[in-house]
C-alpha positions as a printed NumPy array, in Angstrom:
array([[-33.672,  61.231,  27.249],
       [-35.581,  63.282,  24.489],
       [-35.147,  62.264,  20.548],
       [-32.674,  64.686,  19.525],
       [-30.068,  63.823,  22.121],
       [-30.718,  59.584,  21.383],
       [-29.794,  60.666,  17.572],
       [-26.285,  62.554,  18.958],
       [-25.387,  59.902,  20.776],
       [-25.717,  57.181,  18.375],
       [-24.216,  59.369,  16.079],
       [-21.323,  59.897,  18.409],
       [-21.029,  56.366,  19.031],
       [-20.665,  55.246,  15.08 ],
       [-18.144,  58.091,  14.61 ],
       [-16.495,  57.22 ,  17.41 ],
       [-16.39 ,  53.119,  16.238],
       [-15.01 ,  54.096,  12.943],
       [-13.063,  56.473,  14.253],
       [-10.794,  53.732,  16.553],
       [-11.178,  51.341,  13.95 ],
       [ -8.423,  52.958,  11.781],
       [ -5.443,  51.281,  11.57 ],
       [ -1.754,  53.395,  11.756],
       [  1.113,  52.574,   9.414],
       [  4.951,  52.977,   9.914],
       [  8.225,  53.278,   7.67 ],
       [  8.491,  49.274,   9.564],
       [  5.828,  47.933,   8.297],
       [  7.161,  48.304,   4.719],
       [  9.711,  46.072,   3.543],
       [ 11.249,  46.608,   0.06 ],
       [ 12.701,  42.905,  -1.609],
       [ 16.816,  43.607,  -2.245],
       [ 16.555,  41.1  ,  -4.778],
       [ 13.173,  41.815,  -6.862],
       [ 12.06 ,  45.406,  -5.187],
       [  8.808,  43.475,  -4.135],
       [  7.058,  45.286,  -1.51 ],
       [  5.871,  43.506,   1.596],
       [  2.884,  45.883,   3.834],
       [  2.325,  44.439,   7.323],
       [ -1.727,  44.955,   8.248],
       [ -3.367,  44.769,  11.118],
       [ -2.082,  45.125,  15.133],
       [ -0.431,  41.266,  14.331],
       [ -1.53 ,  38.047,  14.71 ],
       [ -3.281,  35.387,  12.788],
       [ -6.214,  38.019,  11.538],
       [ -3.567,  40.274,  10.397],
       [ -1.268,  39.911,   7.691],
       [  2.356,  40.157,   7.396],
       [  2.29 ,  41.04 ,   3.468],
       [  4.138,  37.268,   2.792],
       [  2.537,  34.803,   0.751],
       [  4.433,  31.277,   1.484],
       [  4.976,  28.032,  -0.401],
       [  5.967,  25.207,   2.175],
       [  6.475,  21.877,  -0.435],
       [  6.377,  18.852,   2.335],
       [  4.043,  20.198,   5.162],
       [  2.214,  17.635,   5.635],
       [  5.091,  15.562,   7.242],
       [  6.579,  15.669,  11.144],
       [  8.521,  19.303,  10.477],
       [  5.668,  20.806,   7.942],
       [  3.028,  21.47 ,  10.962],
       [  5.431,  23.071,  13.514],
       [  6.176,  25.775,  10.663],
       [  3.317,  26.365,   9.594],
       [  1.618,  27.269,  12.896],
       [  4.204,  29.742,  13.235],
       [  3.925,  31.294,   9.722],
       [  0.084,  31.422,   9.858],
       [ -0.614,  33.005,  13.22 ],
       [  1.646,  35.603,  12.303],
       [ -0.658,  36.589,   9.095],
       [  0.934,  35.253,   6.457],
       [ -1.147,  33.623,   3.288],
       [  0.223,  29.572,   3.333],
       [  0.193,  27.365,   0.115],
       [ -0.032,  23.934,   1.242],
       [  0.588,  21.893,  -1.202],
       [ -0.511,  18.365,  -0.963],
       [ -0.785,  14.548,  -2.365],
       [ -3.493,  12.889,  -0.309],
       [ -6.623,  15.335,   1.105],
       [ -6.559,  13.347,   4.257],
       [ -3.121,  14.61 ,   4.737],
       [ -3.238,  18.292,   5.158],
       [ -6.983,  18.754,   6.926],
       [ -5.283,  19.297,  10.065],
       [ -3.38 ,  22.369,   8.815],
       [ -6.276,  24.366,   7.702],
       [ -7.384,  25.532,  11.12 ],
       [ -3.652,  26.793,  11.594],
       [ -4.451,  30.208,  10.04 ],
       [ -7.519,  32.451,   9.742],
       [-10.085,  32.257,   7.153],
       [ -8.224,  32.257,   4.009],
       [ -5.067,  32.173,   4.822],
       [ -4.33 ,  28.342,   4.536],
       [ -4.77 ,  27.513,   0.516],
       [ -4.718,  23.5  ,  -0.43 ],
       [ -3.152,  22.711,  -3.678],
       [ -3.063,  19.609,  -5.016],
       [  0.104,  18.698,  -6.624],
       [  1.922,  15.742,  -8.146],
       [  5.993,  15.695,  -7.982],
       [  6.115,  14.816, -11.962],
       [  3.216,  17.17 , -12.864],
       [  5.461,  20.434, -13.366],
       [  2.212,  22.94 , -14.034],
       [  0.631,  22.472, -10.567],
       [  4.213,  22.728,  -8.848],
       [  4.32 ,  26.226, -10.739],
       [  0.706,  26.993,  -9.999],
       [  1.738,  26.524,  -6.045],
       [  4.948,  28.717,  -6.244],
       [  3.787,  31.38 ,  -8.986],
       [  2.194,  34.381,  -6.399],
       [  4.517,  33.451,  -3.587],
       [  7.113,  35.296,  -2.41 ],
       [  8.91 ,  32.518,   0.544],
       [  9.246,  28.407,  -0.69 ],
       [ 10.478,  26.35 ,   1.875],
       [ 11.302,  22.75 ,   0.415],
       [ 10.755,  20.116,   3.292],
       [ 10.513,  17.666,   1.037],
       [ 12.137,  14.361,   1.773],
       [ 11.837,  10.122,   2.117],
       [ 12.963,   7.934,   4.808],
       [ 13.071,   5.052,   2.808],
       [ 12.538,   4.155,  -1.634],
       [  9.381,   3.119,  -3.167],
       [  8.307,   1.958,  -5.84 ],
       [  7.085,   5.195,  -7.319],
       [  9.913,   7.464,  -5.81 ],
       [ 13.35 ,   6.814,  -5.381],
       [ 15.794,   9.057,  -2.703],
       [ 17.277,  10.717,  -6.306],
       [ 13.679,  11.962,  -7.459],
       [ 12.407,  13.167,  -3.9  ],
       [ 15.075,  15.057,  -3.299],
       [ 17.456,  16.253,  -6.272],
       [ 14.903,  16.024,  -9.529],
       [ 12.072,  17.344,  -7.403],
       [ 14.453,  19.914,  -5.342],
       [ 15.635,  21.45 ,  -8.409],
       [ 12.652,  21.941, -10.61 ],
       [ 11.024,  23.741,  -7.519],
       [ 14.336,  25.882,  -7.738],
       [ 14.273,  26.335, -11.159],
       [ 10.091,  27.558, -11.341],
       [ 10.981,  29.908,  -7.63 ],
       [ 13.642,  31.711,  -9.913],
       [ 11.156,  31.621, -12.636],
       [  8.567,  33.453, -10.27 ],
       [ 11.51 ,  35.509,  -8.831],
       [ 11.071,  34.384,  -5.315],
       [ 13.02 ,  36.584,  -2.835],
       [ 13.423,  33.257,  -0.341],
       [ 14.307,  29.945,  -1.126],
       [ 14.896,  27.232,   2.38 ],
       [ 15.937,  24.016,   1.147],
       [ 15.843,  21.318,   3.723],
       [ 19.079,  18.529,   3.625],
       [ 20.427,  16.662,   6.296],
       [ 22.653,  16.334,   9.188],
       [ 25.618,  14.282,   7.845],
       [ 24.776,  14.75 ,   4.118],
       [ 27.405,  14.255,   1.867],
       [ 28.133,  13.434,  -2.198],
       [ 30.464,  10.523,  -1.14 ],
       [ 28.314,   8.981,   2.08 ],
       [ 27.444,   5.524,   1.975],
       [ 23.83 ,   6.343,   2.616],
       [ 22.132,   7.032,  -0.401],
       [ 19.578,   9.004,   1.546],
       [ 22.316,  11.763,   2.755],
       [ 24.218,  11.534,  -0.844],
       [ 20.685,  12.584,  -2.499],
       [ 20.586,  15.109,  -0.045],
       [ 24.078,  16.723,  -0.853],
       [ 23.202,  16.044,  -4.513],
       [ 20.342,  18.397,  -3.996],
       [ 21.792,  20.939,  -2.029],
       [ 23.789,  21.463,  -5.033],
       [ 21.655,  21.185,  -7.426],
       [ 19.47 ,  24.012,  -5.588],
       [ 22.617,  26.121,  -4.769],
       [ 23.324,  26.471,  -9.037],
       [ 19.947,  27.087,  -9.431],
       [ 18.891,  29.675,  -7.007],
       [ 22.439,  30.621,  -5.492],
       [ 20.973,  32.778,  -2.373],
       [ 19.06 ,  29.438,  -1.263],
       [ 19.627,  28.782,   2.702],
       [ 20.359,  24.961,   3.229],
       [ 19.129,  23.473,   6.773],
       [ 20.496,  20.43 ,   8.082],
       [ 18.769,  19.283,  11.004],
       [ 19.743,  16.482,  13.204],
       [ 17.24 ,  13.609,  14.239],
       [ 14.247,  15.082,  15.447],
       [ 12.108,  14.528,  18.198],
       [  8.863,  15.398,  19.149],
       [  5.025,  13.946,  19.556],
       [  4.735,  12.225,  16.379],
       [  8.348,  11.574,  15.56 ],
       [ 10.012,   8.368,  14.149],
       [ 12.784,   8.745,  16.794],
       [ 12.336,   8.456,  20.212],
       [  9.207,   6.571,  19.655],
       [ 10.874,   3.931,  17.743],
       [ 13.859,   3.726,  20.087],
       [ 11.117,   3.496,  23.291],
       [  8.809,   0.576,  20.543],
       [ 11.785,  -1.233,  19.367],
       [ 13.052,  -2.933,  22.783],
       [ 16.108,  -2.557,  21.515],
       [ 15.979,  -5.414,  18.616],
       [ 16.303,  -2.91 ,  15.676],
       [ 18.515,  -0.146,  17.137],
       [ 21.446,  -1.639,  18.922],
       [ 23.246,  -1.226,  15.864],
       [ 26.983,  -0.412,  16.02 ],
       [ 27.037,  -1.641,  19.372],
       [ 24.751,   1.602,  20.285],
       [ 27.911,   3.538,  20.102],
       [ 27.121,   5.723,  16.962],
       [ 26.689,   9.259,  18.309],
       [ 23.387,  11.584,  17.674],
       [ 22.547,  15.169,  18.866],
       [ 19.039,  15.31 ,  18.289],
       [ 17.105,  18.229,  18.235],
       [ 13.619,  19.328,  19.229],
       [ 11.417,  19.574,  16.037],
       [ 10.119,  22.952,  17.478],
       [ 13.488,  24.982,  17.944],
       [ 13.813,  23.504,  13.598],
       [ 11.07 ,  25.349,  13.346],
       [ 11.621,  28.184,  15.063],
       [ 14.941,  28.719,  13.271],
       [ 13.641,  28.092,   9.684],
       [ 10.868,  31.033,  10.777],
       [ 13.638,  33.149,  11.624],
       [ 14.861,  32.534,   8.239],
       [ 11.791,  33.876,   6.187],
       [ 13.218,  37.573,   7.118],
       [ 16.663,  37.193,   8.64 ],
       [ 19.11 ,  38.999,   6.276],
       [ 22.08 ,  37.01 ,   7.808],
       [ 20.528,  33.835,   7.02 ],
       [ 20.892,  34.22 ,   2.976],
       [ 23.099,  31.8  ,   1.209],
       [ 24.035,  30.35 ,   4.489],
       [ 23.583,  26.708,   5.436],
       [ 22.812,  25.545,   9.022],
       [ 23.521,  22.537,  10.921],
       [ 20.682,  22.575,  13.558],
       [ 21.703,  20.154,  16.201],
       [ 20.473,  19.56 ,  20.064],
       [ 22.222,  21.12 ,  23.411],
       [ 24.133,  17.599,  23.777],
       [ 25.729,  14.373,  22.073],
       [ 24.493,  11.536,  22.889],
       [ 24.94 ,   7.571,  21.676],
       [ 22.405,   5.364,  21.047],
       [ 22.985,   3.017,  24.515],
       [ 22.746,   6.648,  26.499],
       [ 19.876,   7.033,  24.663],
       [ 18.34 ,   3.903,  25.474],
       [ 19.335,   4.086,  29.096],
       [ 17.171,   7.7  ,  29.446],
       [ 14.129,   6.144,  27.642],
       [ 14.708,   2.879,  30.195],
       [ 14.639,   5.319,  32.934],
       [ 12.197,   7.581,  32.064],
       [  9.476,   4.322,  30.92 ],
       [ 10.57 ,   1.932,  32.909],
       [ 11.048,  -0.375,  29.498],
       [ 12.615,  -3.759,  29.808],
       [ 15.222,  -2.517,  26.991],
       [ 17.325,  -5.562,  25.78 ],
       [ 20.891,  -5.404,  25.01 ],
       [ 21.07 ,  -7.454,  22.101],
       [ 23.393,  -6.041,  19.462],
       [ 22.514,  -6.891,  15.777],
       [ 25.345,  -7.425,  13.468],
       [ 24.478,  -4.298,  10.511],
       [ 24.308,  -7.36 ,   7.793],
       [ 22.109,  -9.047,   9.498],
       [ 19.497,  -5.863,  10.352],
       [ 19.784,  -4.596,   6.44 ],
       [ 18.242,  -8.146,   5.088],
       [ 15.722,  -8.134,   8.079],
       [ 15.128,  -3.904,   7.52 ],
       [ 14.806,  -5.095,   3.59 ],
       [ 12.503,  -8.12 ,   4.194],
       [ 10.452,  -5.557,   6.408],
       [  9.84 ,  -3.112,   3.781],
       [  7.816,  -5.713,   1.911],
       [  4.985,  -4.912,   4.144],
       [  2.404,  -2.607,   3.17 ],
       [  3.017,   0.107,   5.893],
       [  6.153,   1.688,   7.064],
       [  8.911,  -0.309,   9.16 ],
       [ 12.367,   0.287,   9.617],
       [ 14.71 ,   0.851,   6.071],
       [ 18.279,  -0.815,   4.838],
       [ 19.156,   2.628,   4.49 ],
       [ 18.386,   3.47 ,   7.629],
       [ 20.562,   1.138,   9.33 ],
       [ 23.146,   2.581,   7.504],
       [ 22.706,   6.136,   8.732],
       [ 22.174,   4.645,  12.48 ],
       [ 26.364,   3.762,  11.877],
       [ 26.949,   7.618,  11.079],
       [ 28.223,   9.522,  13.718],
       [ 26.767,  13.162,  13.838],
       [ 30.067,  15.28 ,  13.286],
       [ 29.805,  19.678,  12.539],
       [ 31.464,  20.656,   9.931],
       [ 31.32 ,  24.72 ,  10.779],
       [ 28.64 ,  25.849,   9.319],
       [ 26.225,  28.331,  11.149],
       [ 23.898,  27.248,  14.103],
       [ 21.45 ,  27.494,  16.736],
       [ 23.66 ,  30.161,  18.179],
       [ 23.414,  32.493,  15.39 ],
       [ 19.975,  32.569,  15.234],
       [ 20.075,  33.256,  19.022],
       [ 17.978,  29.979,  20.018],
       [ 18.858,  27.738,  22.44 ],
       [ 18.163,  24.254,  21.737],
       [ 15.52 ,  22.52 ,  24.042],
       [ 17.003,  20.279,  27.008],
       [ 16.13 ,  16.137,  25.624],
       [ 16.687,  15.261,  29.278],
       [ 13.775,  17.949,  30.11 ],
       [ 11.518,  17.437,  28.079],
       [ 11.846,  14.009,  26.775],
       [  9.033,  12.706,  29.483],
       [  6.466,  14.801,  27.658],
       [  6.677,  12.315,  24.356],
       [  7.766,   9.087,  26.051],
       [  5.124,   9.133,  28.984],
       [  2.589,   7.498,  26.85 ],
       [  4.624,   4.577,  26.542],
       [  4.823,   3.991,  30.445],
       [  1.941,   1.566,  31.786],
       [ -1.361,   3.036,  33.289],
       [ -0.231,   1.774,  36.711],
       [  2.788,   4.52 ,  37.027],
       [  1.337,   7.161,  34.133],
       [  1.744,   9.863,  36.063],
       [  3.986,   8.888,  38.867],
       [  7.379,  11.016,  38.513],
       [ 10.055,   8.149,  38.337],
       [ 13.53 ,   9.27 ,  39.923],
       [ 16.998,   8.542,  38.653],
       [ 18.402,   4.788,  40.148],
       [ 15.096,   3.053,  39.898],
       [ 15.186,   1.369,  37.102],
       [ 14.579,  -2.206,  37.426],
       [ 14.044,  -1.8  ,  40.878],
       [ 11.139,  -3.46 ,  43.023],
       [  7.743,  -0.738,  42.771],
       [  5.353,  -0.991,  44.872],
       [  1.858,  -0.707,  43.245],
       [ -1.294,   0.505,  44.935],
       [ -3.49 ,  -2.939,  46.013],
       [ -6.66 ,  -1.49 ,  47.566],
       [ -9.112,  -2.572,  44.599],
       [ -7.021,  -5.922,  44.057]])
């Protein structure tokens, strides 16, 4: 090949690489705010080295819900303030999104200026945040209604266009629970504040690091057979939550509305232990403790210096999960994940390394098994 023709076809080829490299735009990939006249521009062919034009707050993320949404917001582009207490916390969510697109803040609940420096250049703030049980630094009143409504009150500051609020299933002024009063408490306290909020009330939720089935399948039944095990539950997979709050950041039908997010069936606690007896082969008791009784041992528990059961969770494990009409799964067209398929995926680990991976049939439970002897 002589000189000349080596220079056209380099030539060529660099035209022809900038050439593909442009990127096409369409009346879609606008979106225009109703409420502020914001203007969101999608880049990019999608994915998490594109970017969807949104710039999110997500206040709790670095608890059991926080990680499932975030995946989903950052591989679709978006630019993620994570907000966080404790470093060690939130390291695993920075390889969720591209370069740049997950941005640590460190904030303190009483600190108001670095709540407002999280929320000020976002358009989206979901509030996940929320306490199982009172310590001495936070009670159930300052997680979720002081906290919930000065993060309202700085998002209508900043004129954010969405506002998720995260209650409870069951939450209610008048509820014996303080933790689902506070909840109610904040859900109004949000709604006065920032009226086009969407409220989500999920059910228990399960998945790989939950506090659900994983204490049901630890406990042995000691700490759960409250209620006789007859309180009913629909819990729900802690990825379809996620899924539907994603939904949320652009679904038009979801402002103002609240949700009750529950799973496919009802079940009671004993059915519930009798699935995670047949799926682990546990030797499940059937003690029943008196609720007096397991609120002094739940409140002698929380003495220790790490996390145990709560008095005021006992007190929700005698709530039964009841709808009360609001929206659903249904109209957010998701249909909630199977527990009885997919349950063995988070309780496996808790079967012994002689059966890991054998697949364990209905009726045999507590049954003879016959165990491989070869290398006894």
């Amino acid at each position: 090949m002589t000189a000349p023709s080596r220079v056209t076809s380099r030539v060529t080829s660099r035209v022809t690489s900038r050439v593909t490299t442009i990127t096409l735009r369409f009346s879609h990939d606008l979106i225009v705010s109703p409420k502020t006249g914001r203007t969101i521009i999608r880049t990019g062919g999608g994915g998490r080295s594109s970017s969807n034009g949104h710039v999110i707050t997500v206040f709790g993320c670095t608890g059991f819900l926080g990680r499932y949404l975030i995946n989903r917001l950052a591989r679709e582009g978006a630019h993620v303030i994570v907000p966080y207490r404790d470093e060690d916390d939130m390291r695993h969510l920075k390889v969720m999104g591209d370069l740049g697109k997950i941005v640590p803040m460190e904030i303190h609940l009483r600190n108001k200026d670095s709540l407002e420096a999280a929320i000020r250049h976002s358009d989206t703030v979901y509030n996940l945040l929320g306490r199982d049980y009172e310590t001495r630094n936070f009670s159930f009143s300052d997680v979720h209604v002081e906290a919930a409504g000065v993060i309202a009150e700085l998002a209508q500051k900043h004129e954010v266009d969405r506002f998720i609020q995260m209650s409870a299933m069951n939450a209610t002024v008048d509820s014996p629970s303080r933790f689902l009063s506070t909840k109610a408490e904040g859900e109004q306290l949000v709604r006065s504040i920032f009226p086009s909020a969407t409220v989500v009330r999920p059910s228990a939720m399960y998945g790989q690091e939950d506090r659900f089935l994983a204490r049901l399948a630890m406990s042995r039944g000691l700490s759960v057979r409250i209620n006789g095990g007859n309180t009913k539950v629909r819990p729900v997979n802690v990825s379809d939550v996620a899924s539907a709050m994603h939904l949320m950041l652009d679904g038009k039908n979801t402002v103002g509305e609240t949700f009750e997010l529950v799973g496919d069936q009802e079940y009671t606690y004993k059915e519930l232990l009798d699935y995670i007896k047949e799926t682990t082969n546990l030797d499940i008791g059937d003690l029943n403790v008196p609720k007096p009784i397991a609120s002094l041992v739940a409140k002698a528990m929380n003495l220790l210096p790490w996390q145990t059961l709560g008095a005021d969770e006992v007190e929700r494990m005698m709530i039964d999960d009841k709808l009360t009409g609001a929206k659903t799964f249904a109209d957010l067209d998701i249909q909630p994940t199977s527990l009885e398929i997919t349950g063995i995926q988070y309780l496996r680990r808790f079967r012994t390394n002689l059966y890991n991976d054998e697949p364990l049939p209905k009726g045999t439970v507590n049954k003879k098994k016959v165990f491989h002897t070869s290398y006894l």
